[in-house]
LOFIVEX-562121 format. One record per residue (C-alpha): x, y, z; chain; residue number from 1. Coordinates in pm, whole numbers, plus 32768, in hexadecimal, padded with zeros to 4 digits. Layout:
<recs>
X/Y/Z/chain/n
X/Y/Z/A/NUM
...
</recs>
This chain:
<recs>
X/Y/Z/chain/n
EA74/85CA/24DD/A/1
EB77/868F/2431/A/2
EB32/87BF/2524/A/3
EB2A/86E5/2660/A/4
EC58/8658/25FC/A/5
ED3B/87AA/25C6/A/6
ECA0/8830/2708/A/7
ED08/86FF/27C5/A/8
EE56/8728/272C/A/9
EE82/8869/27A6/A/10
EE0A/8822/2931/A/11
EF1B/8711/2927/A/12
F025/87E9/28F5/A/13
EFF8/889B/2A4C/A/14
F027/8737/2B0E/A/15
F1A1/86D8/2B4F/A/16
F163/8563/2AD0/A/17
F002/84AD/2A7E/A/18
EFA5/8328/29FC/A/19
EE9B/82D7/2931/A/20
EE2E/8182/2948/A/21
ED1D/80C1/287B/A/22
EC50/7FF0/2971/A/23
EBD7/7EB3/28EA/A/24
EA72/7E47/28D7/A/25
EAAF/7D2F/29E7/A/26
EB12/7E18/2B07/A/27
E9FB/7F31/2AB7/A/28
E8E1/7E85/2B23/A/29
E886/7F38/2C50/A/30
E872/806B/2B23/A/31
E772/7FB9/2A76/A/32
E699/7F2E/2B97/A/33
E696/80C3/2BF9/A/34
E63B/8117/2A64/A/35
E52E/800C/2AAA/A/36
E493/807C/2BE6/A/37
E3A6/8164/2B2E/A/38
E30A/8049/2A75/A/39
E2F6/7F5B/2B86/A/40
E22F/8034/2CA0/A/41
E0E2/8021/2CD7/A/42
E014/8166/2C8B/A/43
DF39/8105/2DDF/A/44
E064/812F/2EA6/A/45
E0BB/827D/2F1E/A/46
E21D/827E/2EEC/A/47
E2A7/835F/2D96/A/48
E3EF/836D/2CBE/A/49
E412/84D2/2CB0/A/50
E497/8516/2B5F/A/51
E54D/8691/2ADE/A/52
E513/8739/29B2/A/53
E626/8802/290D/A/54
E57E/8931/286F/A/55
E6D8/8950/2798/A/56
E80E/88A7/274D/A/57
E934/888E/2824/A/58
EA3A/88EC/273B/A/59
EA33/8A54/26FE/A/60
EAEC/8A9D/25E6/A/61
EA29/8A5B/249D/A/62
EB01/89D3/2385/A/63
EAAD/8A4E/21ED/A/64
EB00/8956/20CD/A/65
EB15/8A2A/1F99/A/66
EB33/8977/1E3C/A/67
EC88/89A5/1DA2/A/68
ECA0/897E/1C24/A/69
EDEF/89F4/1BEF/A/70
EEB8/8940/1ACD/A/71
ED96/8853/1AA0/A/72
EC90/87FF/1939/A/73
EB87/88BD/1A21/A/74
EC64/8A1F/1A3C/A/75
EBE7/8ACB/18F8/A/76
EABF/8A76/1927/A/77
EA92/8AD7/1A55/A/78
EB30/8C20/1A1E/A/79
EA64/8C83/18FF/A/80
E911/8C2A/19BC/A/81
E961/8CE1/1AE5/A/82
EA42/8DEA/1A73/A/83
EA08/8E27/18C6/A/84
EB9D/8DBC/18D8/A/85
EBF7/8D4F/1772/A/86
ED2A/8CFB/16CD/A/87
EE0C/8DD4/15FA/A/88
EDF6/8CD7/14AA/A/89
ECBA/8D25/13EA/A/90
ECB0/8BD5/1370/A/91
ECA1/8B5E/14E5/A/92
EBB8/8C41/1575/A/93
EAC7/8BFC/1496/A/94
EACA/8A73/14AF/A/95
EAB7/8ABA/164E/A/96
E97B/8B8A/1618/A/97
E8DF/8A6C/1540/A/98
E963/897D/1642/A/99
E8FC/8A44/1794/A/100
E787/8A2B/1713/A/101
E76D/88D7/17AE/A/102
E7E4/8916/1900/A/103
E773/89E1/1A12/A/104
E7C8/8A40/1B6D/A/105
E6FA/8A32/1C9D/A/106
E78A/8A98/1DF9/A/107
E8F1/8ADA/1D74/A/108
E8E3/895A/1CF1/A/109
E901/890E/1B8E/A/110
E7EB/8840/1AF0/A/111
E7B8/8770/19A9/A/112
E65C/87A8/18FD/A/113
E591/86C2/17E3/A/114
E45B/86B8/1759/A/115
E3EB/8552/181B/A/116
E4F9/855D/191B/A/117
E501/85E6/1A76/A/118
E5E9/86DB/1A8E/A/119
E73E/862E/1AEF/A/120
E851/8698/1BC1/A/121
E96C/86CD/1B03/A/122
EAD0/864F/1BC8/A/123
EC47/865B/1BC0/A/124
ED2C/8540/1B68/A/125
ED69/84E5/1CD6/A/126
EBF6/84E8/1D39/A/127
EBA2/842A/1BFF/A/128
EC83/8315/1C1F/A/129
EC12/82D7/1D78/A/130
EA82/82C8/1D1A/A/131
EB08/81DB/1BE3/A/132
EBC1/80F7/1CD5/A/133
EAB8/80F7/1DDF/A/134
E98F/807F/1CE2/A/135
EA6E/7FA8/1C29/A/136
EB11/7EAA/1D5C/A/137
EA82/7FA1/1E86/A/138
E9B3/7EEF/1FC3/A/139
E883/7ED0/1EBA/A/140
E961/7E85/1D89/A/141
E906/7DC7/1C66/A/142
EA30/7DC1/1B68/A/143
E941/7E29/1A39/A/144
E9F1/7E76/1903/A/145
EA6B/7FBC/1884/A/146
E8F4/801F/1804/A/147
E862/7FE3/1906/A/148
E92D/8068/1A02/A/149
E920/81AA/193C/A/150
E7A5/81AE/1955/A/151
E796/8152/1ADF/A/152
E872/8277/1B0E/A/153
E778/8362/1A40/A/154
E67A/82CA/1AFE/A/155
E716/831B/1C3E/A/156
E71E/84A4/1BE1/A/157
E87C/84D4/1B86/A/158
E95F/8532/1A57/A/159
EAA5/8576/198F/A/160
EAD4/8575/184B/A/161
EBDB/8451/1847/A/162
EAE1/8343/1915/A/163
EAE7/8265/17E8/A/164
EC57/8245/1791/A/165
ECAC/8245/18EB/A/166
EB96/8137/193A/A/167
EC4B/804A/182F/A/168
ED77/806F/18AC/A/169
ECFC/800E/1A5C/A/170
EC50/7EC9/1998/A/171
ED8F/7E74/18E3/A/172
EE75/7E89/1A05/A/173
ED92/7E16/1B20/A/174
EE1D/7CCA/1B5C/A/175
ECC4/7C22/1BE2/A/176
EC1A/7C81/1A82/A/177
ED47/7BEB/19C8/A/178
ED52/7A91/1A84/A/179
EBCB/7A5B/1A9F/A/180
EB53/7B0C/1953/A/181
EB06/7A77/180D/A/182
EBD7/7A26/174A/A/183
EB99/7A73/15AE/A/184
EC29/796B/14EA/A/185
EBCE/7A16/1394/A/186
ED02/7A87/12E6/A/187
ED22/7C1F/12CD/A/188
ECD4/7C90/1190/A/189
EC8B/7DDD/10F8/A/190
EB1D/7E24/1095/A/191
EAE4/7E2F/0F0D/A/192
EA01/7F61/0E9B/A/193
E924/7F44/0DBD/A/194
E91F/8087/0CC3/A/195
E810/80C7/0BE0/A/196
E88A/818E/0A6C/A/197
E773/823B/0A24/A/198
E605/8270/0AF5/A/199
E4F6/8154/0A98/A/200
E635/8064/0A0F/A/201
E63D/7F75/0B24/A/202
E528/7EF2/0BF7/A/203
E533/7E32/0D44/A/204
E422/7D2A/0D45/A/205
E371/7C94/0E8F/A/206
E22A/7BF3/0F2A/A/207
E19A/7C5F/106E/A/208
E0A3/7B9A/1153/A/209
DFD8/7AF3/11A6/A/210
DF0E/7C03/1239/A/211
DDC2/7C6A/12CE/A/212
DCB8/7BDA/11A7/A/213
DC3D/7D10/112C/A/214
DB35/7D42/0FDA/A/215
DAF8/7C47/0EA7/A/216
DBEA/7B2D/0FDC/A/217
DD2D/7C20/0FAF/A/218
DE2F/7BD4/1077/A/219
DF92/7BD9/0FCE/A/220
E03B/7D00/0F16/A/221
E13F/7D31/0E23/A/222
E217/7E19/0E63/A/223
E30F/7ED7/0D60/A/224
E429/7FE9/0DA2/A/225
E4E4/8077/0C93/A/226
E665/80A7/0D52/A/227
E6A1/820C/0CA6/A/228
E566/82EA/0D0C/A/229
E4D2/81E7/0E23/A/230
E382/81E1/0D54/A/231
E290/80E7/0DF4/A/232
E194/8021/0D37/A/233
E0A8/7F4A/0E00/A/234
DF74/7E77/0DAC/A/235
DEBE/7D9C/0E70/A/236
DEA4/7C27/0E2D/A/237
DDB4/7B0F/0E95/A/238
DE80/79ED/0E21/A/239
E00D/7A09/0DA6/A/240
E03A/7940/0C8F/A/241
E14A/797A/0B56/A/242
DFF7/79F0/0A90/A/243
DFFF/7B00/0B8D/A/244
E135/7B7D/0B98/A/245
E14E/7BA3/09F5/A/246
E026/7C75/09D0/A/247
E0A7/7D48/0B19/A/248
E1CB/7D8B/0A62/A/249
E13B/7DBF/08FA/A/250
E039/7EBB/0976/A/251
E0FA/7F83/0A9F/A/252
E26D/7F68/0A25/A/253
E293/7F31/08B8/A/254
E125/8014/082F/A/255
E1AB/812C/092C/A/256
E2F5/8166/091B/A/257
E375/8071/07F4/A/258
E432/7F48/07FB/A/259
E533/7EFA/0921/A/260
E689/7EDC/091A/A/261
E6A3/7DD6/0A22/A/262
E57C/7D2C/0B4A/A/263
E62D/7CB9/0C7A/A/264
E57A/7BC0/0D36/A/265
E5B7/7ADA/0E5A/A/266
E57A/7991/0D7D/A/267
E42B/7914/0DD4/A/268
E355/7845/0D18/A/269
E253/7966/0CAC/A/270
E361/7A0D/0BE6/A/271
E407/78F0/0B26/A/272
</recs>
C-alpha cells in the first residue's frame, strides 16, 4: 500500500487541482450490486463477467526497507556478527563475544536464540513499546500484569532486553489496570532471610500428600532440607503421627549429621 500510495502521490502532482472524497457506504450501492453480479448469475445463462488479470503490479518502482541499528542495544551486536567489529576496551570486547553467542542474524535481521525458545526477533525501543501497548490494551487486549505481559510478548516472537522493567512500568501507569485491579491490602514489608551458620545446623521440616497409595499403603512423605547445602532427606510414610516424625528425625537428621541447631516447622500437630 505504501508503494501505491507514493506513486499516486507523484501522478497528482501533474494535475493543476484534484479532490479526494470518501464515499459513504449508503451512496455506493450500485458498486456493490456490480461486486455482486458474479455471485448472483446463473452458470446456465450465457452471459459472462469478463474479469482481467494483472500479470504484475502497477506501481513500478519497487521500494527496499533495510534494518537500521544505528545508536540502538542491537548495534554491537550486529556489527560483530556481520562484520567481526569489536570494541577497543578488552574488557568489553570480550563480554560482547560471550554475549553475541545468543543471537544470530538471518536476512540482515537480528535474532534472539535459546535452548526451548523460537528464535525471537529482537526490536528497538520504538517498535517495542508499540508491540507492549498493542498486547497490553490493543483491539485483543487483556490488561494482564507485568509477568504476564512479558511472557505474551515472548510468545508473540519478539524481544529486548528491558521487556520486564518496561512491562512494570505500562501496568503501573495504565490507568484502566489501576482503577479495576486488585487492590493488596497487606502492609509492605521487607522479606526476612533465613541464614543457616554452618551446613546440617538448621533443618526445614514439612509433610507432603496425600498421594497416589503406593507399597506397604504409603502415601505421605516427610520431607527435610537443611537451608545451608539444600540436602534433601525424604521417607515415605503410611500414616503421620508424632511417633513418626521422632524416629524420622532420630535416624535421618540427628544419627547422620549430629544434632541440629534449630527445626523450623509450620506448627502442625505431628511435630508438637
Amino acid at each position: 500500500m505504501h508503494a501505491y500510495l507514493s506513486t499516486t502521490s507523484q501522478l497528482l502532482q501533474s494535475f493543476r487541482a484534484y479532490e479526494i472524497k470518501q464515499i459513504p457506504r449508503s451512496e455506493n450501492s450500485h458498486a456493490d450490486e456490480l461486486a455482486r453480479l458474479a455471485s448472483a448469475i446463473n452458470d446456465k445463462i450465457g452471459r459472462k463477467v469478463p474479469v482481467e488479470i494483472l500479470a504484475q503490479p502497477s506501481t513500478v518502482a519497487f521500494e527496499t526497507c533495510a534494518v537500521r541499528y544505528e545508536n540502538t542495544w542491537m548495534s554491537p551486536i550486529y556489527l560483530y556478527l556481520t562484520n567481526g567489529t569489536l570494541p577497543e576496551d578488552k574488557a568489553q570486547a570480550r563480554k560482547l563475544r560471550y554475549r553475541s553467542v545468543r543471537y544470530t542474524v538471518i536476512n540482515d535481521v537480528l535474532y534472539k536464540r535459546g535452548y526451548t525458545t523460537p528464535y525471537l526477533k529482537c526490536l528497538m525501543a520504538e517498535q517495542g513499546d508499540y508491540v507492549r501497548r498493542e498486547i497490553h490494551n490493543g483491539v485483543c487486549g487483556d490488561h494482564s500484569g507485568s509477568r504476564s505481559l512479558a511472557h505474551k510478548v515472548f510468545r508473540q516472537g519478539y524481544f529486548w532486553p528491558t521487556i520486564h522493567q518496561e512491562a512494570n512500568s505500562l501496568v503501573k501507569m495504565c490507568d484502566k489496570c489501576q482503577r479495576f485491579g486488585n487492590i493488596p491490602h497487606i502492609p509492605a514489608e521487607p522479606l526476612t532471610p533465613i541464614v543457616s551458620p554452618w551446613p546440617f545446623a538448621q533443618w526445614g521440616l514439612d509433610l507432603i500428600g496425600p498421594m497416589p497409595q503406593g507399597k506397604s499403603q504409603v502415601k505421605y512423605a516427610v520431607v527435610a532440607v537443611d537451608y545451608f547445602t539444600k540436602w534433601v532427606e525424604v521417607e515415605p510414610l503410611a500414616t503421620i503421627t508424632a511417633a513418626k516424625m521422632e524416629d524420622f528425625v532420630w535416624t535421618h537428621i540427628c544419627c547422620r549429621f549430629g544434632i541440629p541447631y534449630a527445626i523450623i516447622t509450620d506448627n502442625g500437630r505431628q511435630f508438637d
